[in-house]
Structures are given as C-alpha cells and as structure tokens.
C-alpha positions as CSV (number, residue, x, y, z in Angstrom):
1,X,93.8,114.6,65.2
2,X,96.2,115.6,67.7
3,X,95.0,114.8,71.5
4,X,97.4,116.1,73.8
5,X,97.4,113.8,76.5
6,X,100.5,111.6,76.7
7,X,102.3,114.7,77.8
8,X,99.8,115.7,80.1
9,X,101.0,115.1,84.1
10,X,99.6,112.2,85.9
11,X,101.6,113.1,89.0
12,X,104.2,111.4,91.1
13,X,106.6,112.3,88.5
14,X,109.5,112.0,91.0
15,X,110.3,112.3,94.5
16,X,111.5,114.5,97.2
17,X,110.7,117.7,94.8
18,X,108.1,120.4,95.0
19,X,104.7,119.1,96.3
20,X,101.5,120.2,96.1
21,X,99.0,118.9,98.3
22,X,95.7,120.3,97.6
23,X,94.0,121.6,94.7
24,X,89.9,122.9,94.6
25,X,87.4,120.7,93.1
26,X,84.7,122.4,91.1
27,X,81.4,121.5,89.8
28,X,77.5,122.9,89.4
29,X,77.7,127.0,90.2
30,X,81.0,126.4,92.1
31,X,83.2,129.4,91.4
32,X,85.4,132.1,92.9
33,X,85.5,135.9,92.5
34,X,87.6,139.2,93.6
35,X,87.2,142.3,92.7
36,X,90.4,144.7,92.6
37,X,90.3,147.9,94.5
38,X,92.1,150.1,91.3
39,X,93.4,148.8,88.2
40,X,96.5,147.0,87.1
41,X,98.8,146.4,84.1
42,X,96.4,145.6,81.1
43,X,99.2,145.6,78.7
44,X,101.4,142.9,80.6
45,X,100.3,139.9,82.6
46,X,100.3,136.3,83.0
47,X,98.1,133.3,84.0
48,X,99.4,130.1,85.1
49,X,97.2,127.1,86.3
50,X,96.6,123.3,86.6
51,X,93.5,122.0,85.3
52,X,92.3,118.4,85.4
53,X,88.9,117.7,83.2
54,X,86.2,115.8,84.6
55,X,83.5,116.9,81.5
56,X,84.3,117.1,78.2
57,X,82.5,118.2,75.4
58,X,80.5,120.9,76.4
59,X,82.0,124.5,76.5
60,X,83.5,125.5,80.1
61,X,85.5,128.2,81.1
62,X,88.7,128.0,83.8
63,X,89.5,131.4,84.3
64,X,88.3,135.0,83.2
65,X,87.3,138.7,83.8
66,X,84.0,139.6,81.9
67,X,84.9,138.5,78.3
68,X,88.4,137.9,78.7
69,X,88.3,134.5,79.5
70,X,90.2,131.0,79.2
71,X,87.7,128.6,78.0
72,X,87.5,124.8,76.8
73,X,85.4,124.8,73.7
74,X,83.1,122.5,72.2
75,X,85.1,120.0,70.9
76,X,87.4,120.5,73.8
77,X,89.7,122.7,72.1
78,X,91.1,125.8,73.8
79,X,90.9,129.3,73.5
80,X,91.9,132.7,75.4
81,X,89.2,135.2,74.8
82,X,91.1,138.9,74.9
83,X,88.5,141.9,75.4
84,X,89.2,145.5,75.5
85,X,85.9,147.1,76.1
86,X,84.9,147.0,72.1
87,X,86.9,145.0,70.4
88,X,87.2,140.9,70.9
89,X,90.7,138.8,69.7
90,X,91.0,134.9,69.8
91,X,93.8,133.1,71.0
92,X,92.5,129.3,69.7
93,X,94.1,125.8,69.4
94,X,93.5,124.6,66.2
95,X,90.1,122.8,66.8
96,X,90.7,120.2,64.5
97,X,93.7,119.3,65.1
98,X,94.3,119.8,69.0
99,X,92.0,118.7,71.5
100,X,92.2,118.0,75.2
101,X,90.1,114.8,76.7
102,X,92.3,113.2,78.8
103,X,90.5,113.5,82.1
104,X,93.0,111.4,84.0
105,X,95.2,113.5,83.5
106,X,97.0,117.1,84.9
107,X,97.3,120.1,82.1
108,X,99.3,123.0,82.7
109,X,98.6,126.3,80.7
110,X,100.7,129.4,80.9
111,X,99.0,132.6,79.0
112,X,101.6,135.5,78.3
113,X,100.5,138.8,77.8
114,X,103.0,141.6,76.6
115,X,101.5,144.3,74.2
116,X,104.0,146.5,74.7
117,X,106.6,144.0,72.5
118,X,107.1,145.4,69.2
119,X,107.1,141.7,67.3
120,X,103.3,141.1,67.2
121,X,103.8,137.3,67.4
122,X,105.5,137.7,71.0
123,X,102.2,140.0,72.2
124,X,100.4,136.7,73.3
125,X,101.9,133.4,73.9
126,X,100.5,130.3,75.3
127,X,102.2,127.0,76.8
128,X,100.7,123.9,77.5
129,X,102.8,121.6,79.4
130,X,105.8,123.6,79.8
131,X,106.3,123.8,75.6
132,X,105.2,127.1,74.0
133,X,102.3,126.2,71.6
134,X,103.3,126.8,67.7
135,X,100.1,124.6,66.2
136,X,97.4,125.6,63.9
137,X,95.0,127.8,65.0
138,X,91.5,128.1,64.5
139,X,89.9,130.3,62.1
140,X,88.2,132.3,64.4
141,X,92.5,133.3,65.8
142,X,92.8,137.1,65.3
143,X,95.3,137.2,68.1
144,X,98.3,138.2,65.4
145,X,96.5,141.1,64.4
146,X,96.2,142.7,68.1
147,X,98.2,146.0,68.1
148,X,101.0,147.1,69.8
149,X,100.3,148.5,73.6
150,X,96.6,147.7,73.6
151,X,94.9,147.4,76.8
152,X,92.2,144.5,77.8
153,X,89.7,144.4,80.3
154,X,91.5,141.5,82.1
155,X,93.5,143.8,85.5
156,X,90.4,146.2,85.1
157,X,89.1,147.3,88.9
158,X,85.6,147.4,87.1
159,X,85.4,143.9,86.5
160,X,86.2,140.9,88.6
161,X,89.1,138.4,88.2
162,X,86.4,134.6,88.2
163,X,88.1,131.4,88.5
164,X,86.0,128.2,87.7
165,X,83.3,129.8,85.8
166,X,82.1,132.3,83.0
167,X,81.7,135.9,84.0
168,X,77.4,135.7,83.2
169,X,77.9,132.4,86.0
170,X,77.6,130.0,83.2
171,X,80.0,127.8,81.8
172,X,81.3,126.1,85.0
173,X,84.6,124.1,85.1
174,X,84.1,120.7,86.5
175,X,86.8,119.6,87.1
176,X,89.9,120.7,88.8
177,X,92.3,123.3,89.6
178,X,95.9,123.9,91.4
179,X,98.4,126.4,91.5
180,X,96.6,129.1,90.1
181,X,99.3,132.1,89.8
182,X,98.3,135.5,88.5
183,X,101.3,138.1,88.0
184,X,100.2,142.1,87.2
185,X,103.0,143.5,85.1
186,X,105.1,140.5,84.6
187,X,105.3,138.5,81.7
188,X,106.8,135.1,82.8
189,X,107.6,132.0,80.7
190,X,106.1,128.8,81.3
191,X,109.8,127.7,83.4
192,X,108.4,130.2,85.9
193,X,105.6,127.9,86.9
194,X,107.4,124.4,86.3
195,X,110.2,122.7,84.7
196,X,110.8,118.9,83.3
197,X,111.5,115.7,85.4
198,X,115.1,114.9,84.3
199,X,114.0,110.9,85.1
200,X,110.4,111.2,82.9
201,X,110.5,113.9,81.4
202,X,107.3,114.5,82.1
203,X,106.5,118.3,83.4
204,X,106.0,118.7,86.7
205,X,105.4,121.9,88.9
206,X,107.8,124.8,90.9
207,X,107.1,126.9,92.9
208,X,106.9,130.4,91.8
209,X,109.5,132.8,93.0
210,X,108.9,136.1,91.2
211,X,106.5,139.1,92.0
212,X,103.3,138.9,91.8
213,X,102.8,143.1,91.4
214,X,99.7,144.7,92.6
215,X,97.0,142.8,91.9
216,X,98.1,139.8,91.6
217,X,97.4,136.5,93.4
218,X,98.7,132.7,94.3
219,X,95.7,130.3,94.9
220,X,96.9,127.3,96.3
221,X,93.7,126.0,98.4
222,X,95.5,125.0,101.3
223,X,92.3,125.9,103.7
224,X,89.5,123.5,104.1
225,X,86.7,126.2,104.8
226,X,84.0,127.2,102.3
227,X,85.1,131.2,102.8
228,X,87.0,133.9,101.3
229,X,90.0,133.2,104.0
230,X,89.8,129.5,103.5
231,X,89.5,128.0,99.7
232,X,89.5,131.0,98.8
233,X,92.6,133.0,100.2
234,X,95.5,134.6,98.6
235,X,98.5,133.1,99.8
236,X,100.8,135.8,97.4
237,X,100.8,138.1,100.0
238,X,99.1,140.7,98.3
239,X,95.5,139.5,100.7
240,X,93.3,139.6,96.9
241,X,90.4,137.0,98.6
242,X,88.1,135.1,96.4
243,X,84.9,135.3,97.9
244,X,81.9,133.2,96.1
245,X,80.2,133.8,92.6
246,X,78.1,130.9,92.8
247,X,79.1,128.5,95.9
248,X,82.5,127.6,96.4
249,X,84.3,125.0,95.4
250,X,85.7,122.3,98.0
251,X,88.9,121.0,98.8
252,X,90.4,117.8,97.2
253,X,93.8,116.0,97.6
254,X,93.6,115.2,94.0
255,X,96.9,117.6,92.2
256,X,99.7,117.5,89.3
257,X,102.3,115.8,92.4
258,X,99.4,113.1,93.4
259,X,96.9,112.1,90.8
260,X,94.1,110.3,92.1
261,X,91.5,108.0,90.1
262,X,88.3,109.0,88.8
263,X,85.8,107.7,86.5
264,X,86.9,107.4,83.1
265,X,84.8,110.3,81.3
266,X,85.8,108.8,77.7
267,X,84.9,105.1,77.8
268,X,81.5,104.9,79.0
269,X,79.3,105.5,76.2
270,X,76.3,107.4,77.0
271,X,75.0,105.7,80.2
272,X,75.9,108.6,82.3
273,X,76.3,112.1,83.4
274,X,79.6,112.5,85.1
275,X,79.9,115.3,87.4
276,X,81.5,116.7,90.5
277,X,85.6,116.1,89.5
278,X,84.4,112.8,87.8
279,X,82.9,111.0,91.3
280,X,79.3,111.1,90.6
281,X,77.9,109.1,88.1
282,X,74.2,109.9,87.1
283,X,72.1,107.8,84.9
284,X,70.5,109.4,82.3
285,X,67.4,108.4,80.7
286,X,67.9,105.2,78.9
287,X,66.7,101.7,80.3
288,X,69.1,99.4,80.5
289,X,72.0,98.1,82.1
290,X,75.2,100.9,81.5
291,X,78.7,100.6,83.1
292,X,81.6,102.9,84.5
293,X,84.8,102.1,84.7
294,X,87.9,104.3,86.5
295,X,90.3,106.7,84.7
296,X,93.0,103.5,86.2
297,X,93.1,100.2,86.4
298,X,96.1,97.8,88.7
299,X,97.0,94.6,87.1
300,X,99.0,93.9,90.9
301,X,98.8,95.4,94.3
302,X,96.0,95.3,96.9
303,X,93.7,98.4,96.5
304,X,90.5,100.2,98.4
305,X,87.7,102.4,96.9
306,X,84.3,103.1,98.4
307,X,80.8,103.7,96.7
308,X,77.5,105.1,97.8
309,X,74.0,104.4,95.8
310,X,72.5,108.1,96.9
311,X,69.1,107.5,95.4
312,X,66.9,106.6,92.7
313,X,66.9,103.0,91.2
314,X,67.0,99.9,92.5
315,X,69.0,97.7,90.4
316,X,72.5,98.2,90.5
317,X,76.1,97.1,90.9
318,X,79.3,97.6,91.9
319,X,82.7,95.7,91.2
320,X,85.4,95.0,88.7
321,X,85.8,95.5,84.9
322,X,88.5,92.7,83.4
323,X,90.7,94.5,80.5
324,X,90.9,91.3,78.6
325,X,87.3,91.0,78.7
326,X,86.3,94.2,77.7
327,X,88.7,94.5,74.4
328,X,86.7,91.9,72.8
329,X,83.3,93.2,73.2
330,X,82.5,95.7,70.5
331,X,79.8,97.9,73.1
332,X,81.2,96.5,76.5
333,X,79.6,99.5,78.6
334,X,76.7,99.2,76.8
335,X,73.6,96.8,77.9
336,X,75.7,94.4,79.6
337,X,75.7,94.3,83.3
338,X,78.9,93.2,85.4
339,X,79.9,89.8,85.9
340,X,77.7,88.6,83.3
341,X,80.0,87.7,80.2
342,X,81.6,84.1,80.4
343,X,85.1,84.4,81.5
344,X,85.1,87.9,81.8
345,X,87.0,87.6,85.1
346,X,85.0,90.4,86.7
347,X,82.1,90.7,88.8
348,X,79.2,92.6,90.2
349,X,77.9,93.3,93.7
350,X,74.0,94.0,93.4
351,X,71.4,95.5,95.5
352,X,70.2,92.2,97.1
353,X,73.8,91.0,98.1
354,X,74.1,88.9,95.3
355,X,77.4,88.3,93.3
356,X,77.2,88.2,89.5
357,X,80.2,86.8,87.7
358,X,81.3,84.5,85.1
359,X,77.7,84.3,83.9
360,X,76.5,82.8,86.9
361,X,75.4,84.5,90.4
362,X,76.0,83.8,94.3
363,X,73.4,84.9,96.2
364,X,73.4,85.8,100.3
365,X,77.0,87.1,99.8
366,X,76.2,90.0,102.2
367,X,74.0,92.6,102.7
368,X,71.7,94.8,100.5
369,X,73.9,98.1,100.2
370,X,71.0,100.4,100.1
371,X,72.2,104.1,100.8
372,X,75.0,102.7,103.1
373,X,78.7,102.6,101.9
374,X,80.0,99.6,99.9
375,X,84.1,99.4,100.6
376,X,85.8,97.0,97.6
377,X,89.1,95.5,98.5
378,X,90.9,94.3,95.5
379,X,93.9,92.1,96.2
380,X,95.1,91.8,92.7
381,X,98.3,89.5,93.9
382,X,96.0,86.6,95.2
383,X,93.4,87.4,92.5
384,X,90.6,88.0,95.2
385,X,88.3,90.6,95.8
386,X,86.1,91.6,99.3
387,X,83.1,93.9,99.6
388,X,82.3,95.4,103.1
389,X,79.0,97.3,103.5
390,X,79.6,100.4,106.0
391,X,82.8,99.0,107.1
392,X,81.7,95.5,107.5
393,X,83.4,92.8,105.4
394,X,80.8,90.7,103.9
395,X,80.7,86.9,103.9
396,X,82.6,87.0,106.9
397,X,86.0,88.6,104.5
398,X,89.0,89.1,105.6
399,X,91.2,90.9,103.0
400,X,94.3,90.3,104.9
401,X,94.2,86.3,104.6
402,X,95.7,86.6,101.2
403,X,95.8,83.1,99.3
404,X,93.6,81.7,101.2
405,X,91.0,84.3,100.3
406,X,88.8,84.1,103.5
407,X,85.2,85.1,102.4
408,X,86.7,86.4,99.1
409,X,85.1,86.4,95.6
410,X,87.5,85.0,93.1
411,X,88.6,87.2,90.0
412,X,89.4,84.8,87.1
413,X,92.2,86.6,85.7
414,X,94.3,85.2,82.6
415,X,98.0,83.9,82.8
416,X,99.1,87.6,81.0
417,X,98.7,90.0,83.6
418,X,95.1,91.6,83.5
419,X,94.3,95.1,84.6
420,X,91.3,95.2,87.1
421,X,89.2,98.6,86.5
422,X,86.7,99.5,88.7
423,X,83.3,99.7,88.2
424,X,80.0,100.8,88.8
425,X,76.6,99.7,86.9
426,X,72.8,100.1,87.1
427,X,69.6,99.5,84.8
428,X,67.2,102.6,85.3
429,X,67.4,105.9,84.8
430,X,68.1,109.0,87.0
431,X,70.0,106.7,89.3
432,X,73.0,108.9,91.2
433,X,76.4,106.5,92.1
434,X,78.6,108.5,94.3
435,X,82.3,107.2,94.2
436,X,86.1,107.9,96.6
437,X,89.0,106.7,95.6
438,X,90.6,109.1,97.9
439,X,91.4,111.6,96.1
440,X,87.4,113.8,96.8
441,X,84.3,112.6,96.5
442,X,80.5,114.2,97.7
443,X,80.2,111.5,99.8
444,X,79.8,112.5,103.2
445,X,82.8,111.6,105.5
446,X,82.8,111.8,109.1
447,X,85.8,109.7,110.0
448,X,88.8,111.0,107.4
449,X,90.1,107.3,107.5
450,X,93.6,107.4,105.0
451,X,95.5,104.5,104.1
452,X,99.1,103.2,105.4
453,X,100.5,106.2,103.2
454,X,98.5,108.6,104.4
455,X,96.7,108.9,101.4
456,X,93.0,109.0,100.5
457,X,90.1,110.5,103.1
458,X,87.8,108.1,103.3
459,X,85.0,107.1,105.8
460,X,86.7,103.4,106.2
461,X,90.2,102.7,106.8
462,X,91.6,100.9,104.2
463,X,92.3,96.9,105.4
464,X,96.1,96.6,106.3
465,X,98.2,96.7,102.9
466,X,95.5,98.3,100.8
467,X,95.8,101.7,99.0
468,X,94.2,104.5,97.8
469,X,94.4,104.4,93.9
470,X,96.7,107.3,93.3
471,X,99.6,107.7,91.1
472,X,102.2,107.7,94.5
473,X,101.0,104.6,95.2
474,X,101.0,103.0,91.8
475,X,104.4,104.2,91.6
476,X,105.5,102.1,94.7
477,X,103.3,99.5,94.4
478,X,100.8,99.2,91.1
C-alpha cells in the first residue's frame, strides 16, 4: 500500500521564500459558507488548498458545493465528487493502494476542471503535492467517461461554495486548512499554487498571481475574528465572504511554511478520541492506563509545551515517552502508564505531584495540577526535564541552570541519541487532555506568551532558550 506521506510538506522547507503565517483550524460543526450572487464557469475551474489531517479514518469532506465535493474517504483515500444536477462522476485515488494518514504532515491538492478540452483524460486532473496524480483508481472512478462541455453544480449561484464540511453539515474536516484558492474560468496547473524547494525538494507553496474571475476567492485567514470579515474574508479582491454553516473555525499559526506538533493520531492505539487539529485528547471508554505521544519528538535542544486536564478523571499524567523504550514493547500505549517500565528513560507527572519514572516514583515534586496549566520544559542537551504548574516551576526548577539541573527530573537517556516524545496519559474514561505546542490549542489563553523566535501563543512564556516545537525551530535547533 502506497501511503503518501514522505512527500507530504512538514514546513520550513527553506528560508527567506514565500510565507504563510496562518491557516484555520477546524473541528466539531466548524465550517464556512458563501453563496454567489449569479453563476460562474461550470465547465472550467480549479481548487487549490493545504490540508493537514488531525482524524483519520472516518469519511470527511475539505471542500464542496452540494454534492460536488472533495472528500477523505473511509480508509483515508481521496475522492472529488463531480455533480451536475442528475448525474454523479468520481474522481478517486485508488483505495487500496493510496492512502493519506500522515497527520504531521502538510498535503497540497490542486483539482483541474476543463470540460471543454476535447481529450477526455485532460477534462479532470488532480495533483497532490505539486505531481499530477497518474495511480490506480478506485472502481467506483467514472471521471474518464464525463463528456465533453458538461456543466457541474460546483460555480452554481443556487448552491453554496462550503469549506470544512459536507453540504447536509456532516462530514467535518478536523483538521486544517491554508491557502485555499478558488479560480472561476481558469484551469491552472498545480505550479500555479507552488513549486519545489531546489535544497529539499520537498514542495512548498507560491503565491498565486493569476485571476481569480468572477466568483472566485483567496482564503488565507489572516483575521483573528470569528466573522465573515475576519476568518472568513476573501482577500482575492473579488469581497466573496464566508459567513458560518456551522460555527467557524479559529485561527492557528500551524501552516505548510511552519509546521507545528500535534499528537500523533497513528500511534496511539485506541485509548483516545483525537479532536480539535490533534490538541484534545479524550478518553474513550476503556479502563485502564492509555498514552499519547506527539506527531515529533527532539533527541537535542531545549523545548516548551503546555497541558491542561479540562475535566473528568482523576488519575492522570503528563511527561516524556523515550523512543528506545518504546520500540521494544510490543503494546507500548497500551495499559502501561508513564515512567513505569525499568529504564525506559521517561517519566510521568501525576495528579498528586508525584513523579513516576524508571519504575519507581518521587512524591511532593510539586503541586496537584488539577484544571490549572502544567508547562514541561525539556532540556534534551543536559538530559533534564522541569514541570511548572500555572507558570510556577515545581520543586523550586529552574530550566535555565542547565547541567546542574536545579529542581530538575532526570531523563535516563542511552549513549545513542534518544528522541524524547511527549506525552500525555490517564486511567478512566471520558477524561479530556487539552494540549499547545504553539501551534493552536482550545486552551484558553489570556497572555499570547511566544518564545525567543516569536513562535508559539501560549499562556507561559517559554524559559529563556526554550522553543515551541515547530519545524522552524527544529530546523535551527532540533
């Protein structure tokens, strides 16, 4: 099976390029909606957008108007639903053979649409990550068969253009998108949208320079404000305003030019619903002890995350996941809480203040966390690791003091470079963890605190030389 991932964009590709700064996080009945005043072009169009995954497995759509519609399918294939009123045609990946589950990870897809062209192969054509897609298709593909100059519903003034959800207000994305580009009447190539890093090779975004015709639209969430004229304005020029088809979706630093961390929706194994752009973490209903680990791990640097235990149960956990460690354990996330495997080199921070690691356990660390915010400060040079509890560093820490790890808890680490992941864990069920590396979170943040960089929004500063983890600051110092 072909899982198309080590292509995919984890941002920070290169420097001094095009940036983007924000994208739109979406989750629940987030979703955005406009309605054009006349029709367009349903013969020629094109859709170009970053997606980042946060759920996979379950069928969700990005983009669409009424049954015209770009959708993630159950097993997190793809397809382009084409509608013209009566008659449905299927654009699909092969879902067998091409899937797409890496949700650390940027995707860009590019969806051509030219009836008019008299070669029926060239009426539809689909890129993923700048390359045109020439794989298998599904059997349910009838997208070769679509005949010359038909119309769809997609550019129709009688239905609405939806972003981040299905046209009936089910399927939600959650997850997340930037640079969402719409052009009425132009049929662009994916080197519209982006081009290739000639360091990486990885591709990377552009910005778009051609016209955008009459109804089409640029959303590049560069406002803040839950409204039509903030996360939802049209910066084309053409004014086509997304209002809300469900509640819309918030802000996030998180893009294709700055990838921040989120939890890792593939490892864990069945301990947890992850939601809201892969920074909630809700237990489901099994009894006993379940872990999450982060789409990244550091094996050196000195990095700064913050947690919040919103409600529910009262035995959890919060630290560091050891690579070394968990390659040896056949169900790692699975009935083991952290800190408790002999040299496993992590730990865990409970709900009484206790530190578990090792196999053994310190008690009157600090504080019980409660609802307040836990900070983790993870110096992975000095191989120590603080814990503040609303921006107060336990055991009288001081992350700066490096060797001599003032009021640190050691992480045992192996002579071969570990990675450090980090972690969350609790026993009972319907237990929420609410996580920020930076990059968005559902926490509630009053203070905006960024690191050194001026990365990450977080309700702590950051101790001096800690980072958010994000690929800009891997790049410099991970």
């Amino acid at each position: 099976m072909e899982v198309l991932q080590r292509t995919a964009n984890r941002g920070s590709v290169s420097t001094g390029g095009y940036e983007i700064d924000n994208s739109a996080a979406f989750g629940g009945a987030n979703g955005i909606q406009f309605n054009p005043s006349s029709d367009g072009n349903q013969r020629t169009w094109t859709m170009s957008l970053w997606v980042k995954r946060s759920e996979i497995g379950v069928e969700t759509t990005i983009f669409g108007a009424q049954n015209t519609a770009m959708v993630f399918m159950d097993p997190d294939w793809f397809r382009f639903h084409l509608y013209t009123g009566s008659t449905t045609y299927y654009y699909d990946t092969d879902n067998s053979g091409t899937v797409f589950r890496d949700t650390s990870a940027w995707y860009h897809f590019v969806f051509q649409c030219d009836t008019t062209q008299a070669v029926a192969a060239n009426r539809t054509k689909l890129y993923i990550n700048g390359a045109l897609y020439t794989g298998a298709r599904g059997g349910a593909d009838t997208s070769a068969n679509i005949p010359q100059n038909t119309e769809f519903r997609l550019n129709n003034n009688a239905v609405n253009f939806q972003v981040g959800y299905f046209y009936a207000g089910n399927e939600q994305l959650d997850g997340y998108l930037a640079e969402v580009n719409f052009t009425d009447g132009v049929a662009n190539d994916a080197d519209a949208f982006g081009e290739y890093d000639d360091n990486s090779g990885i591709w990377k975004p552009k910005a778009y320079a051609g016209s955008y015709g009459t109804n089409g639209f640029y959303l590049e969430f560069k406002e803040s404000a839950a409204s039509a004229t903030g996360i939802g304005k049209d910066t084309s020029g053409n004014g086509h305003n997304f209002s809300t088809g469900g509640a819309y979706p918030a802000q996030a630093t998180d893009t294709p030019t700055n990838n921040f961390c989120t939890i890792n929706t593939i490892e864990y194994t069945g301990g947890y619903n992850i939601t809201n752009g892969g920074t909630q973490a809700e237990r489901n209903a099994n009894t006993a002890w379940y872990s999450t680990t982060s789409s990244m791990g550091v094996s050196k640097g000195k990095w700064y995350w913050e947690a919040q235990f919103a409600s529910g149960a009262t035995s959890f956990m919060a630290g560091v996941s050891i690579d070394s460690y968990i390659s040896t354990q056949a169900n790692p996330f699975d009935g083991q809480y952290l800190g408790s495997g002999s040299g496993d080199g992590g730990f865990g921070y409970n709900n009484s203040g206790t530190v578990f690691y090792n196999n053994t356990s310190t008690s009157g660390y600090g504080s019980a966390p409660s609802t307040n915010i836990i900070g983790l400060a993870i110096d992975m040079d000095n191989e120590k690791a603080y814990v503040s509890i609303n921006g107060t560093w336990q055991n009288s820490g001081d992350p700066t003091s490096g060797a001599t790890g003032t009021g640190a808890i050691d992480l045992f680490l192996d002579s071969n470079g570990d990675t450090a992941f980090f972690s969350l864990c609790a026993y009972n069920p319907n237990y929420t963890h609410k996580i920020n590396f930076g990059g968005y979170t559902t926490m509630s943040i009053s203070s905006a605190a960024s690191d050194e960089n001026g990365y990450g929004n977080f309700e702590y500063a950051p101790p001096s030389g800690y980072y958010a983890l994000c690929t800009k600051n891997l790049a410099e110092y991970g």
